[in-house]
C-alpha atoms as an extended CHARMM CRD file, in Angstrom:
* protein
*
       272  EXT
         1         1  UNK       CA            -14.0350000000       11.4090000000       12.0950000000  PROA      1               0.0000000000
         2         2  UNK       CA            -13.1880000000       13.2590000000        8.7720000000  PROA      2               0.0000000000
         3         3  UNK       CA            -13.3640000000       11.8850000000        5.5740000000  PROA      3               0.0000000000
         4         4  UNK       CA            -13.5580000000       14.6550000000        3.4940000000  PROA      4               0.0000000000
         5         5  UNK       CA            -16.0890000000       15.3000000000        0.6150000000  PROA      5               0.0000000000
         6         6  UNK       CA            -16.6110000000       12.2970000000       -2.0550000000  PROA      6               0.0000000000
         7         7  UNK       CA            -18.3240000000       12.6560000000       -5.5470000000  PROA      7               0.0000000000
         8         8  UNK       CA            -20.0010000000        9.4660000000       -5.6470000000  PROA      8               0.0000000000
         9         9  UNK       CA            -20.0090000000        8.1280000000       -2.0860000000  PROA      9               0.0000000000
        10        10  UNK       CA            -21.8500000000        9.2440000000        1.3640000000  PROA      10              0.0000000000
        11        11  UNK       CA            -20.0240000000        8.9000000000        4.3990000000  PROA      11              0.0000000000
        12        12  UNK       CA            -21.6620000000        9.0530000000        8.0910000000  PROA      12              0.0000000000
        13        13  UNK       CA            -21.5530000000        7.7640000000       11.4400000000  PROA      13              0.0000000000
        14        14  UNK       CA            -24.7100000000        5.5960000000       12.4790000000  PROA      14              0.0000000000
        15        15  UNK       CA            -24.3290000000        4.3770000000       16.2530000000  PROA      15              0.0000000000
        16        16  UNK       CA            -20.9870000000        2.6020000000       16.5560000000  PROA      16              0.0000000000
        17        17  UNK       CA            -20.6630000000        1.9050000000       12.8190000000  PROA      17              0.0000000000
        18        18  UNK       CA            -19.6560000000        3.8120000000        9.3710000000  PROA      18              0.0000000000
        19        19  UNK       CA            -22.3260000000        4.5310000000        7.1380000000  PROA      19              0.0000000000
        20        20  UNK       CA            -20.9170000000        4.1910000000        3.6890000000  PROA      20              0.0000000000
        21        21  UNK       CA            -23.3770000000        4.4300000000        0.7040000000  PROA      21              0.0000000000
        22        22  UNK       CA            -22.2340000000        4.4460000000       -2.7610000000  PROA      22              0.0000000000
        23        23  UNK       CA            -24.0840000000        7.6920000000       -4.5690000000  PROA      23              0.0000000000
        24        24  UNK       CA            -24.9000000000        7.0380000000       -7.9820000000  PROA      24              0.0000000000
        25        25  UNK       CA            -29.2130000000        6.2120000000       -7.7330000000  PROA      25              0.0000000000
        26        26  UNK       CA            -29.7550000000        7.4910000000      -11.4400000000  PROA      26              0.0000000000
        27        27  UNK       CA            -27.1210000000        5.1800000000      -12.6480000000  PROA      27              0.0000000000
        28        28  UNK       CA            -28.5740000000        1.9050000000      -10.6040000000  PROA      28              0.0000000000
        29        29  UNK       CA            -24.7620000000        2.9270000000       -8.3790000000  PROA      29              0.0000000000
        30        30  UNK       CA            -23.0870000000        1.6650000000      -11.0590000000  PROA      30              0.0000000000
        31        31  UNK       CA            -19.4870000000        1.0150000000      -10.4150000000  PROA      31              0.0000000000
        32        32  UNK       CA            -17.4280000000        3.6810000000      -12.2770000000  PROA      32              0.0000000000
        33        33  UNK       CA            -13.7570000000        4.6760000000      -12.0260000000  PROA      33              0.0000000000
        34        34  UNK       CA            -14.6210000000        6.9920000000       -9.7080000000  PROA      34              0.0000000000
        35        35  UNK       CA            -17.1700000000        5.4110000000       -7.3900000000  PROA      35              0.0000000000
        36        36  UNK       CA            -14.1620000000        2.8440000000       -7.1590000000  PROA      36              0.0000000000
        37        37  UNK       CA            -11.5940000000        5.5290000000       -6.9110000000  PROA      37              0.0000000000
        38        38  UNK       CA            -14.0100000000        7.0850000000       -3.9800000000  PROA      38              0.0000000000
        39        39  UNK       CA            -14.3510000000        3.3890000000       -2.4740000000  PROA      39              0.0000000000
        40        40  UNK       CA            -10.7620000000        3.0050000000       -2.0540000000  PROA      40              0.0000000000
        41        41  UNK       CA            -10.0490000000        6.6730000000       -0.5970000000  PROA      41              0.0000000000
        42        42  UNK       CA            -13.1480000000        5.8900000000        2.2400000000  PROA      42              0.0000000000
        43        43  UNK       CA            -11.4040000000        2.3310000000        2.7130000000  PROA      43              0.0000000000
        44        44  UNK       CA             -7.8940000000        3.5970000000        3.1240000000  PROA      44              0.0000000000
        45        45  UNK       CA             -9.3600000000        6.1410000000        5.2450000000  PROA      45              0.0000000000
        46        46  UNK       CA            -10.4840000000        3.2390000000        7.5370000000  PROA      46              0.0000000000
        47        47  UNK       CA             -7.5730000000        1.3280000000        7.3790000000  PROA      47              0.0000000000
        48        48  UNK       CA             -5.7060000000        4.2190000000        8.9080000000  PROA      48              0.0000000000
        49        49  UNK       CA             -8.3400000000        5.2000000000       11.4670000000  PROA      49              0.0000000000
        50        50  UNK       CA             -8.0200000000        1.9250000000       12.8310000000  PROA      50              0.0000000000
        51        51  UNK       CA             -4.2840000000        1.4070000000       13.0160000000  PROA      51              0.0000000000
        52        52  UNK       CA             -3.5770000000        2.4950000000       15.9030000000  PROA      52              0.0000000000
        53        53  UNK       CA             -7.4360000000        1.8870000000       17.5730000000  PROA      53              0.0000000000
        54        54  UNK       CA             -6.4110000000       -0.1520000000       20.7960000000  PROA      54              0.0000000000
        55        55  UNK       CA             -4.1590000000        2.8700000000       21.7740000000  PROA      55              0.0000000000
        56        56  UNK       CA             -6.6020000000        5.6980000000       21.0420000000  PROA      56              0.0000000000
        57        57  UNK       CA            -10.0670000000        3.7840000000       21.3050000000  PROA      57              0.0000000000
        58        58  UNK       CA            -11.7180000000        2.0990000000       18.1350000000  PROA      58              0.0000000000
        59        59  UNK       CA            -13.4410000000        5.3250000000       16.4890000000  PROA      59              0.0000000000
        60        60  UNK       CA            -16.1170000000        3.0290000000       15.0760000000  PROA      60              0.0000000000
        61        61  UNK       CA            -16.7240000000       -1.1170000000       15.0420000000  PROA      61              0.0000000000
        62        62  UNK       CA            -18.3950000000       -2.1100000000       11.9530000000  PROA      62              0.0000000000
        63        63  UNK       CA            -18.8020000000       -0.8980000000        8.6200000000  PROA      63              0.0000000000
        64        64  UNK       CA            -21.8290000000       -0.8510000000        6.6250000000  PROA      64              0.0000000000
        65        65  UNK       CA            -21.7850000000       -0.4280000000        3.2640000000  PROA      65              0.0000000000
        66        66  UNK       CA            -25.3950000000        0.1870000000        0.9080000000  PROA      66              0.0000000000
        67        67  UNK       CA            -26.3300000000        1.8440000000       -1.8070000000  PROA      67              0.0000000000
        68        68  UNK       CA            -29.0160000000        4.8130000000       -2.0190000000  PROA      68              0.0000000000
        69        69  UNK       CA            -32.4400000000        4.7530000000       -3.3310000000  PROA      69              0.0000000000
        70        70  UNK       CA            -34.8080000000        1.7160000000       -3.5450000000  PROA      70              0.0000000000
        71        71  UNK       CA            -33.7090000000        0.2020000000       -6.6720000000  PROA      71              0.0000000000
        72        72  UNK       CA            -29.8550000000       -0.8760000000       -6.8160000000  PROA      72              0.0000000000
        73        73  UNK       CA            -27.2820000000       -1.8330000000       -4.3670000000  PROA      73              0.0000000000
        74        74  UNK       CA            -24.9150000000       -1.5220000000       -6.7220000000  PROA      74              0.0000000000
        75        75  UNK       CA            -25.9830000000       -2.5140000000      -10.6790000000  PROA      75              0.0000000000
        76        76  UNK       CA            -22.3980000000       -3.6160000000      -11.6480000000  PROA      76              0.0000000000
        77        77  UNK       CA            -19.2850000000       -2.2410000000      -13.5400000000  PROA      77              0.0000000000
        78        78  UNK       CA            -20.0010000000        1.3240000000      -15.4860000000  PROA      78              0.0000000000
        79        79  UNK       CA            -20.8620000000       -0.7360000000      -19.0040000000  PROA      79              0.0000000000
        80        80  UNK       CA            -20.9950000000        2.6700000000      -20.8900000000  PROA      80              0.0000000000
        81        81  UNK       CA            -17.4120000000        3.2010000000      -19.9250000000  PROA      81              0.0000000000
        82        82  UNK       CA            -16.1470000000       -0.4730000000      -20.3390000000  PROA      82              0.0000000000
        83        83  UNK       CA            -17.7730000000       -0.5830000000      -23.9900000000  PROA      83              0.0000000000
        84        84  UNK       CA            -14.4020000000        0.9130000000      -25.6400000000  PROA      84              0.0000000000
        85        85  UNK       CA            -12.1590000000       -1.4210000000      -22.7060000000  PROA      85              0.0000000000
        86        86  UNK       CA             -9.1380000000       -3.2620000000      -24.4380000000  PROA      86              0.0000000000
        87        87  UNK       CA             -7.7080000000       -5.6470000000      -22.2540000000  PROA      87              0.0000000000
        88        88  UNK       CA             -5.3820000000       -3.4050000000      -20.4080000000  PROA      88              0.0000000000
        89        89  UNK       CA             -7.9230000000       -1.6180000000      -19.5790000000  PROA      89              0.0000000000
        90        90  UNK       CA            -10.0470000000       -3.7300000000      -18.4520000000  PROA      90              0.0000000000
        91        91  UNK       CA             -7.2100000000       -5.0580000000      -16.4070000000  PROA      91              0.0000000000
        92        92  UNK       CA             -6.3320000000       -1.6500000000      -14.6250000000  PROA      92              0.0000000000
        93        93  UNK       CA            -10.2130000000       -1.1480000000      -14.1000000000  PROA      93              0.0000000000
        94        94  UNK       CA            -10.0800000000       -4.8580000000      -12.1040000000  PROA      94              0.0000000000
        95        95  UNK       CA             -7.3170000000       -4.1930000000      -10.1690000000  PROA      95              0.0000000000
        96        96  UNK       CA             -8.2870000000       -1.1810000000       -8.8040000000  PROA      96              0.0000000000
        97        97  UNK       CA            -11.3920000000       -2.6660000000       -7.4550000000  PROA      97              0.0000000000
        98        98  UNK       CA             -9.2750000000       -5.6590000000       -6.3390000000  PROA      98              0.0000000000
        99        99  UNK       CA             -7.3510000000       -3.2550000000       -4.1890000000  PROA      99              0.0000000000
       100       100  UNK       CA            -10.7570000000       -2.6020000000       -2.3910000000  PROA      100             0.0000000000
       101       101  UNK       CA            -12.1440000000       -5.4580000000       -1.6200000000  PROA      101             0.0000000000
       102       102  UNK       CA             -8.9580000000       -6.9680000000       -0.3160000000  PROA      102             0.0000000000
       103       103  UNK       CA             -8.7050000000       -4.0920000000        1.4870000000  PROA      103             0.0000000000
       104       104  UNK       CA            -12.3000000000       -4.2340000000        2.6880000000  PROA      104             0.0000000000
       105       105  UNK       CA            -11.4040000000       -7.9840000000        4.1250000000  PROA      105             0.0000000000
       106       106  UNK       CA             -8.4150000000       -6.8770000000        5.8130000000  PROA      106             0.0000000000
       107       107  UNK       CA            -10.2330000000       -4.4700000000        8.0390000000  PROA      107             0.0000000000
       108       108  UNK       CA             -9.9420000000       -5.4520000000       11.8060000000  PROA      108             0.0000000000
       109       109  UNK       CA            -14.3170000000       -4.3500000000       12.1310000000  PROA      109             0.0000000000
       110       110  UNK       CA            -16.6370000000       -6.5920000000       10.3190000000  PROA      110             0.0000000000
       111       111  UNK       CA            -18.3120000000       -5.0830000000        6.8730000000  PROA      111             0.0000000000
       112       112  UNK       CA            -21.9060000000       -5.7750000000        6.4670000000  PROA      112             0.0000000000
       113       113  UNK       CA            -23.3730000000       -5.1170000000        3.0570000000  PROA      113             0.0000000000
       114       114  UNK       CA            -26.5830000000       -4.0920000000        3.3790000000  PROA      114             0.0000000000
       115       115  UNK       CA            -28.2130000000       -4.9160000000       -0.0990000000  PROA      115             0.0000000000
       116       116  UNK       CA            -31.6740000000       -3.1700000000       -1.3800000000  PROA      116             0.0000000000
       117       117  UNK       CA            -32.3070000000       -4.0710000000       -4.9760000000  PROA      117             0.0000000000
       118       118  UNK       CA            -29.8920000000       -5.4750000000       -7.5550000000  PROA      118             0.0000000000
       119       119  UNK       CA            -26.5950000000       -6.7570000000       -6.7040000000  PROA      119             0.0000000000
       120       120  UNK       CA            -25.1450000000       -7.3010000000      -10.0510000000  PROA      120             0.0000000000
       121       121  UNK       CA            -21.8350000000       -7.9320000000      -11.3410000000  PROA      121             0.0000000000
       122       122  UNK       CA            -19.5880000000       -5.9510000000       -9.5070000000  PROA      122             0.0000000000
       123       123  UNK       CA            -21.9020000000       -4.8370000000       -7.0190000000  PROA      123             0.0000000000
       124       124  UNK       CA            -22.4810000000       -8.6020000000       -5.9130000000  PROA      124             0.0000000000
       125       125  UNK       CA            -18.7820000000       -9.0250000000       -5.9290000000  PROA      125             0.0000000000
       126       126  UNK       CA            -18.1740000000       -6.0670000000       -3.6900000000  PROA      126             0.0000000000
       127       127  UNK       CA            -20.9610000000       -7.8230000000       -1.3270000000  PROA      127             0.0000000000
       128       128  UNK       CA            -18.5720000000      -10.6440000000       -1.4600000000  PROA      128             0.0000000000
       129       129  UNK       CA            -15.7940000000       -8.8860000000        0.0150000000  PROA      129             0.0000000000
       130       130  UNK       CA            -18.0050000000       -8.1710000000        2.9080000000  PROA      130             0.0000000000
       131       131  UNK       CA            -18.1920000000      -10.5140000000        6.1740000000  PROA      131             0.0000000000
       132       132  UNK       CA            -22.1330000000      -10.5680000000        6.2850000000  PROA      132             0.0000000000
       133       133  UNK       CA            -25.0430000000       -9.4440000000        3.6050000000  PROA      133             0.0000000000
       134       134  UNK       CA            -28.0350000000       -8.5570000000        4.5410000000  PROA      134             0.0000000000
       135       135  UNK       CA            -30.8390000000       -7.9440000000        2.0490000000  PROA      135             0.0000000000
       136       136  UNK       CA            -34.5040000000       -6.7020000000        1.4970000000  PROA      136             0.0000000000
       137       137  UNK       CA            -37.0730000000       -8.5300000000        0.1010000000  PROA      137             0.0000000000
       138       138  UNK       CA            -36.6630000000       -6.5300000000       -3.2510000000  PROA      138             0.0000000000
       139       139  UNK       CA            -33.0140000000       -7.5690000000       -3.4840000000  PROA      139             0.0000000000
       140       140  UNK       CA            -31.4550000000       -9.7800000000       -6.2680000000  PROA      140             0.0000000000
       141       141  UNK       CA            -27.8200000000      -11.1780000000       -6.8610000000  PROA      141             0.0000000000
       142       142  UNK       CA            -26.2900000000      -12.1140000000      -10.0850000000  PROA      142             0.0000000000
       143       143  UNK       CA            -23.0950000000      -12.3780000000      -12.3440000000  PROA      143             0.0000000000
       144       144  UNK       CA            -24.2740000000      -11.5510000000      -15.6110000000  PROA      144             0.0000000000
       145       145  UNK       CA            -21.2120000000      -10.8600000000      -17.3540000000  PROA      145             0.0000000000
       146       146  UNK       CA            -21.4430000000      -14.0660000000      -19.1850000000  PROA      146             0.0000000000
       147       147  UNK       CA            -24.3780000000      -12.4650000000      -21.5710000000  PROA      147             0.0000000000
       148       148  UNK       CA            -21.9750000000       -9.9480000000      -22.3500000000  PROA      148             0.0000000000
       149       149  UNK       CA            -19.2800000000      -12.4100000000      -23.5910000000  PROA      149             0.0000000000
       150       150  UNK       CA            -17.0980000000      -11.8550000000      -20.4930000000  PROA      150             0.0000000000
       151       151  UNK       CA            -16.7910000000      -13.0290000000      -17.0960000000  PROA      151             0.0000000000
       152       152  UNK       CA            -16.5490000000      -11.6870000000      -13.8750000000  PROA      152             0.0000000000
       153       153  UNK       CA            -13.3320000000       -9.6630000000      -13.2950000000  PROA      153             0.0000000000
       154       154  UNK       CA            -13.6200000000       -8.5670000000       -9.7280000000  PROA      154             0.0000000000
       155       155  UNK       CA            -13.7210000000      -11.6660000000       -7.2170000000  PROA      155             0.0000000000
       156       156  UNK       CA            -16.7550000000      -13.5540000000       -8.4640000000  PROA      156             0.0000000000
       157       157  UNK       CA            -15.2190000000      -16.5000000000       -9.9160000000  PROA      157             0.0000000000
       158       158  UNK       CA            -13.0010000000      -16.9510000000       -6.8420000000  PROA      158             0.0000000000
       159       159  UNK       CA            -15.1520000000      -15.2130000000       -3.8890000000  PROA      159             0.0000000000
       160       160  UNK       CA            -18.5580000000      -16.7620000000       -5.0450000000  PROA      160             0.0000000000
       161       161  UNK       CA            -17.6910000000      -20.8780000000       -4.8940000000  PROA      161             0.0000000000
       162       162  UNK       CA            -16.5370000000      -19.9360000000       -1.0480000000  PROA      162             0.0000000000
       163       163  UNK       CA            -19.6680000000      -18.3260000000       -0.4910000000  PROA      163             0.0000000000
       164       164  UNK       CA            -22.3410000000      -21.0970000000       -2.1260000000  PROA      164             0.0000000000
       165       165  UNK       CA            -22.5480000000      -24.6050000000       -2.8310000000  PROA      165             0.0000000000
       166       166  UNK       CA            -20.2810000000      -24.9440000000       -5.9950000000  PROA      166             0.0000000000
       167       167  UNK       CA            -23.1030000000      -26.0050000000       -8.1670000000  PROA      167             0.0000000000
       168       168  UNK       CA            -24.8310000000      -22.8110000000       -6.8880000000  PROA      168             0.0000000000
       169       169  UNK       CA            -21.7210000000      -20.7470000000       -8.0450000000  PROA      169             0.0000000000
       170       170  UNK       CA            -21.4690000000      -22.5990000000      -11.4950000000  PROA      170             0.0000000000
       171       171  UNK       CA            -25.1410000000      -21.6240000000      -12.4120000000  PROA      171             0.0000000000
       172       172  UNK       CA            -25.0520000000      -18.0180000000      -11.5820000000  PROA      172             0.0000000000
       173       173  UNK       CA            -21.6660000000      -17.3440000000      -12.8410000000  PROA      173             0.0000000000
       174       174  UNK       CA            -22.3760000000      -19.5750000000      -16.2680000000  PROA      174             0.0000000000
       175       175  UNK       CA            -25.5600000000      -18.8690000000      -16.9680000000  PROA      175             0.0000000000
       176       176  UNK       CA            -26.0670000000      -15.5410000000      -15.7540000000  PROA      176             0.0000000000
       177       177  UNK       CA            -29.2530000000      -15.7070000000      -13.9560000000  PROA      177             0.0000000000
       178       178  UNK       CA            -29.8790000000      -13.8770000000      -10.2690000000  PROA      178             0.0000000000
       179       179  UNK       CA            -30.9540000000      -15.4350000000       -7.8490000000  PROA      179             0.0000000000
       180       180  UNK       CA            -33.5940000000      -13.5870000000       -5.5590000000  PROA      180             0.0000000000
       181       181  UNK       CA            -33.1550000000      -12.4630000000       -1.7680000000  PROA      181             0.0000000000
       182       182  UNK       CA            -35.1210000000      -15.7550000000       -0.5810000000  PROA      182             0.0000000000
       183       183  UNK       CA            -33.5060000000      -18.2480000000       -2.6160000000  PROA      183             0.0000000000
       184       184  UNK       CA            -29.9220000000      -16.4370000000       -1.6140000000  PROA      184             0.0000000000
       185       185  UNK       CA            -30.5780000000      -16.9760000000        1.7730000000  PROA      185             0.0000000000
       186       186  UNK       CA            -31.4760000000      -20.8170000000        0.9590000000  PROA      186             0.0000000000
       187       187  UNK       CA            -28.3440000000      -21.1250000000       -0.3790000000  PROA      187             0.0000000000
       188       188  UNK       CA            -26.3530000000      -19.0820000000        2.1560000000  PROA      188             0.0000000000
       189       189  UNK       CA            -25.0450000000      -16.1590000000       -0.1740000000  PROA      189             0.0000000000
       190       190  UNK       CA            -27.2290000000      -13.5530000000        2.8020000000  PROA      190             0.0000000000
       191       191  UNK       CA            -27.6160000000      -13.8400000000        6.5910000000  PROA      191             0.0000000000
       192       192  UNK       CA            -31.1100000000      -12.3740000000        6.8290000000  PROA      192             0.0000000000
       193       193  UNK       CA            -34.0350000000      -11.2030000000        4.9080000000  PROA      193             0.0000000000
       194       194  UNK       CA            -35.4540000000       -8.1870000000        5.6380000000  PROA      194             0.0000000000
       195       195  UNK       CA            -38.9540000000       -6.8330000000        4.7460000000  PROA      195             0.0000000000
       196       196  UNK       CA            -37.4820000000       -3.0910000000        2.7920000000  PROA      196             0.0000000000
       197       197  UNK       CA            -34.5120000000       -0.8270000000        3.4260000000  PROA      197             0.0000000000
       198       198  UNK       CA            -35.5860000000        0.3700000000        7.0070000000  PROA      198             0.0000000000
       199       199  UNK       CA            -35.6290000000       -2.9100000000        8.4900000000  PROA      199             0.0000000000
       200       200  UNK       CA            -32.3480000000       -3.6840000000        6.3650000000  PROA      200             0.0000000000
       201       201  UNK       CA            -30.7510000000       -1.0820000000        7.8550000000  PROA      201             0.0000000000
       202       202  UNK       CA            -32.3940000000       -2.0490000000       11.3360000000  PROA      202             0.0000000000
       203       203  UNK       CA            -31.1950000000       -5.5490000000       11.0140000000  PROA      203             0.0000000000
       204       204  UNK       CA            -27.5400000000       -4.0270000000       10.5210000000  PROA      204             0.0000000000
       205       205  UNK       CA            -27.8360000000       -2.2030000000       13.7140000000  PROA      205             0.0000000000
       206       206  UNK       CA            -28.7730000000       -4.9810000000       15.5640000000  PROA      206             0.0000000000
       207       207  UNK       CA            -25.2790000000       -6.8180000000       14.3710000000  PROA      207             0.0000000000
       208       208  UNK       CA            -23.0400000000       -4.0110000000       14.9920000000  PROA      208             0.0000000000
       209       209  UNK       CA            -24.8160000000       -3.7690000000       18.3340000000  PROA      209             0.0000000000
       210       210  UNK       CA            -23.5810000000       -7.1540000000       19.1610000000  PROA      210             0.0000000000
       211       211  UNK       CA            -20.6040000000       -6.6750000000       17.4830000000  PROA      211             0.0000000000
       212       212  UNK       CA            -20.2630000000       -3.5220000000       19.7700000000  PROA      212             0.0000000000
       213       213  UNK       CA            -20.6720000000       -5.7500000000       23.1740000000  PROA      213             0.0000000000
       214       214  UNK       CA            -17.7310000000       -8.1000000000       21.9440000000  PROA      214             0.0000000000
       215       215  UNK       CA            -13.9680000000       -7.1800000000       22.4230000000  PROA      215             0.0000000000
       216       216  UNK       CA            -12.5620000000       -5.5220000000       19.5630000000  PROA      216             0.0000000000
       217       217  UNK       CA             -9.1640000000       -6.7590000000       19.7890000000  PROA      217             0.0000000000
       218       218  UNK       CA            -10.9420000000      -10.5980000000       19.5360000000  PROA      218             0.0000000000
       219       219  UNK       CA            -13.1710000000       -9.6520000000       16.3970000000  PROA      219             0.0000000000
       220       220  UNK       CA            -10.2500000000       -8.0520000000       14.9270000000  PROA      220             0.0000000000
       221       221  UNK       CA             -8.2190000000      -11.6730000000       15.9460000000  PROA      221             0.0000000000
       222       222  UNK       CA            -10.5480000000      -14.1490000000       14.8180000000  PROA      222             0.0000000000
       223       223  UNK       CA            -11.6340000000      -11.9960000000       11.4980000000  PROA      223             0.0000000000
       224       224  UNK       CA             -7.8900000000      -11.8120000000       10.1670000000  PROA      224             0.0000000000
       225       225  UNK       CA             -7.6260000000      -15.7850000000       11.9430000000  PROA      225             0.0000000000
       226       226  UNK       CA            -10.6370000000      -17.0750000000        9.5470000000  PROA      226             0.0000000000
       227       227  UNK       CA             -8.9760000000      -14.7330000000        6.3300000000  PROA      227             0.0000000000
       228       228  UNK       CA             -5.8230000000      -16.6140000000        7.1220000000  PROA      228             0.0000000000
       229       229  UNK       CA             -7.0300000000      -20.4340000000        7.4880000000  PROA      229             0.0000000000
       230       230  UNK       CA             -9.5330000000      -20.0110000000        4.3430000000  PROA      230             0.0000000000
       231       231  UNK       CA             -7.1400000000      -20.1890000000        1.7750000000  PROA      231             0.0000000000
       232       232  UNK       CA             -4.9130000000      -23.0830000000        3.5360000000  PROA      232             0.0000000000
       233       233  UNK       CA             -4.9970000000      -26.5540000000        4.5630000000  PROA      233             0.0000000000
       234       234  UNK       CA             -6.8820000000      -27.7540000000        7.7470000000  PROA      234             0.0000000000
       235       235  UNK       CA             -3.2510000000      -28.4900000000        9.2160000000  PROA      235             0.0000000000
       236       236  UNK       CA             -1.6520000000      -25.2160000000        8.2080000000  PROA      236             0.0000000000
       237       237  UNK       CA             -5.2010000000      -23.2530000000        9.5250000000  PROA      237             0.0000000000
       238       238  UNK       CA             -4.9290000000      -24.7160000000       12.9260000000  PROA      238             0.0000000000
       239       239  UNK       CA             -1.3600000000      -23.0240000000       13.6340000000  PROA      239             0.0000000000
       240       240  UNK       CA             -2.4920000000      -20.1640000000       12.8180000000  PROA      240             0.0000000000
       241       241  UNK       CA             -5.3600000000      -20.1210000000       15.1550000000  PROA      241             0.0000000000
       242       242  UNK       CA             -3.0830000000      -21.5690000000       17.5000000000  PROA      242             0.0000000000
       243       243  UNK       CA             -0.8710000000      -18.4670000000       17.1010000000  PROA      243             0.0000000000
       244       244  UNK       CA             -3.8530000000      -16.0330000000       17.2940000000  PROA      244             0.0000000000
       245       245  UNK       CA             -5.7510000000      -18.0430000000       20.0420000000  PROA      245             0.0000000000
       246       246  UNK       CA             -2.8410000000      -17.5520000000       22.5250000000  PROA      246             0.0000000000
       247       247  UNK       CA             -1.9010000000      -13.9660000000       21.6570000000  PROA      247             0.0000000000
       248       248  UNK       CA             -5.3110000000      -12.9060000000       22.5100000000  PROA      248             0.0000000000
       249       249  UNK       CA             -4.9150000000      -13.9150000000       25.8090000000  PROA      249             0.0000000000
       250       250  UNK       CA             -2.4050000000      -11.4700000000       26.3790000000  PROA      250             0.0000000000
       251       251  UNK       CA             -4.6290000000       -8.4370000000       25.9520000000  PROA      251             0.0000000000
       252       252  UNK       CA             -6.2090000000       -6.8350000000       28.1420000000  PROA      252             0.0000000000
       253       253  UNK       CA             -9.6930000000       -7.5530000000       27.1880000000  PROA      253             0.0000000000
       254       254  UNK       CA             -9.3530000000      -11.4290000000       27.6360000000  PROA      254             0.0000000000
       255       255  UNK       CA             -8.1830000000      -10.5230000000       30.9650000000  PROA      255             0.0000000000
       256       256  UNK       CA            -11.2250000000       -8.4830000000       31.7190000000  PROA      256             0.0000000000
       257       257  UNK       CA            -13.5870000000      -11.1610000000       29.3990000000  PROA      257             0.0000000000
       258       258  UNK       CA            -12.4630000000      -14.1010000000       31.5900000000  PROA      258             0.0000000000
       259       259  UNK       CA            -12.8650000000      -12.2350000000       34.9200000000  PROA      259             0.0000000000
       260       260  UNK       CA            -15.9570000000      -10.7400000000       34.2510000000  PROA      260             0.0000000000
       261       261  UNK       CA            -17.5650000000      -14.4070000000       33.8190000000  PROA      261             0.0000000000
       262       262  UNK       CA            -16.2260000000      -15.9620000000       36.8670000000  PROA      262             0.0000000000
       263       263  UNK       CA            -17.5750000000      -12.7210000000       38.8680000000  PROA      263             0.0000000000
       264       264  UNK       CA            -21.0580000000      -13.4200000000       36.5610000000  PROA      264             0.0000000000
       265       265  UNK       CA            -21.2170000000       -9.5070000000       35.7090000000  PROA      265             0.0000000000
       266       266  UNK       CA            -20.6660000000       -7.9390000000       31.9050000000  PROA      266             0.0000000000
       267       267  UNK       CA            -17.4800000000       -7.4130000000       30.4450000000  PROA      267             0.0000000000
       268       268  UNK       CA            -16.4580000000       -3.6180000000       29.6630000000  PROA      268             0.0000000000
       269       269  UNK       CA            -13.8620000000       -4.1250000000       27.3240000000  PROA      269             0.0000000000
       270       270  UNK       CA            -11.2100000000       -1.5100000000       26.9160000000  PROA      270             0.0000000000
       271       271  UNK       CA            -10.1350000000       -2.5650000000       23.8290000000  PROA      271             0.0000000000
       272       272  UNK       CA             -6.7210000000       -3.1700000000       23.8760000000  PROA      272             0.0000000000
């Protein structure tokens, strides 16, 4: 796969996933024009890649997204360049990392943020975008743009009461405290705790390893099916799993799924 050469984000293969960790370890991997500008090139990338993956085999079947060093996942928006932001810019600057997250949840592969360290601000809400988080022991999630007289601008207000109880949401979001990795996972913001980054990144294996057993064209149905039904009534959700739930069994891979099970052997899906 070629992805070309990024300023402020690694890209790499790790068994049947993408590796993508955002660069910045002196600056916490603060989010700055161009670590979102890189983001979005790397997503795109992916988009494209897997367009047209049932005909030419899925080139990879989860994304995993991190951040390097031991201390930051991602520390939030670049504050040093939002400190002169008028509100079109600050506007521009939200839309462009709008354009990646929805484009992160539109992805037919699951995303797994794998957080070690802070999560803040933007770097929590680009965790939000992703299907499953993952953290160390060492990690820490929080919306602290209220102490700075503004609120969250990237998905926090909207992606954060779907994630967490709503009281949960309210607190973080209005008073601006984290919450840490054990007390996330209470509340249901991560999947798993995991003792430092190797395990973390261990743990993420061992999802895109069962990820990798399923059939891709059914992950890639029933993530776009659940994206679909969240945002409408139970009624209106239920046709459209209808509509997915009998168009996957025209592929190929419920064919070989369903046969497989009355022989009693393992499905090798083809993916298409």
């Amino acid at each position: 796969m070629e992805f070309g050469e990024f300023s402020t984000v690694n890209v790499s293969e790790r068994g049947s996933a993408l590796l993508v960790s955002i660069n910045r370890p002196r600056a916490m991997n603060a989010l700055s024009t161009q670590v979102v500008a890189d983001l979005d090139a790397v997503v795109t990338t992916c988009s494209q890649l897997l367009e047209t993956a049932s005909e030419s085999g899925w080139p990879f079947r989860a994304v995993i997204i991190t951040g390097e060093g031991e201390k930051a996942f991602a520390a939030g928006a670049d504050i040093v360049e939002m400190s002169e932001y008028g509100s079109e810019e600050a506007r521009a600057y939200a839309e462009s990392m709008h354009q990646v997250t929805l484009a992160l949840e539109a992805l037919p592969v699951p995303v797994i943020a794998a957080v070690n360290g802070h999560a803040l601000g933007g770097g929590c809400e680009l965790a939000l975008a992703c299907d499953w988080i993952i953290a160390s022991e060492n990690a820490s999630f929080g919306q602290p743009e209220i102490t700075l007289g503004i609120i969250p601008g990237f998905g926090g207000c909207v992606r954060l009461p779907r994630r967490v109880p709503l009281g949960v949401a309210r607190e973080m979001i209005l008073t601006g405290n984290p919450l840490r990795a054990q007390r996330a996972l209470e509340v249901g913001l991560v999947n798993c705790v995991c003792p430092d980054k190797d395990a973390l990144l261990e743990c993420a294996d061992e999802l895109v390893a069962s990820v990798a057993q399923r059939s891709p064209v059914a992950v890639a149905q029933a993530k776009l099916t659940m994206a679909k039904a969240d945002a409408l009534t139970v009624r209106d959700g239920l046709d459209v799993e209808l509509g997915a739930f009998s168009a996957v069994f025209g592929s190929e891979d419920s064919r070989v799924g369903r046969q497989a099970f009355v022989d009693k052997q393992t499905a090798q899906f083809p993916g298409r």
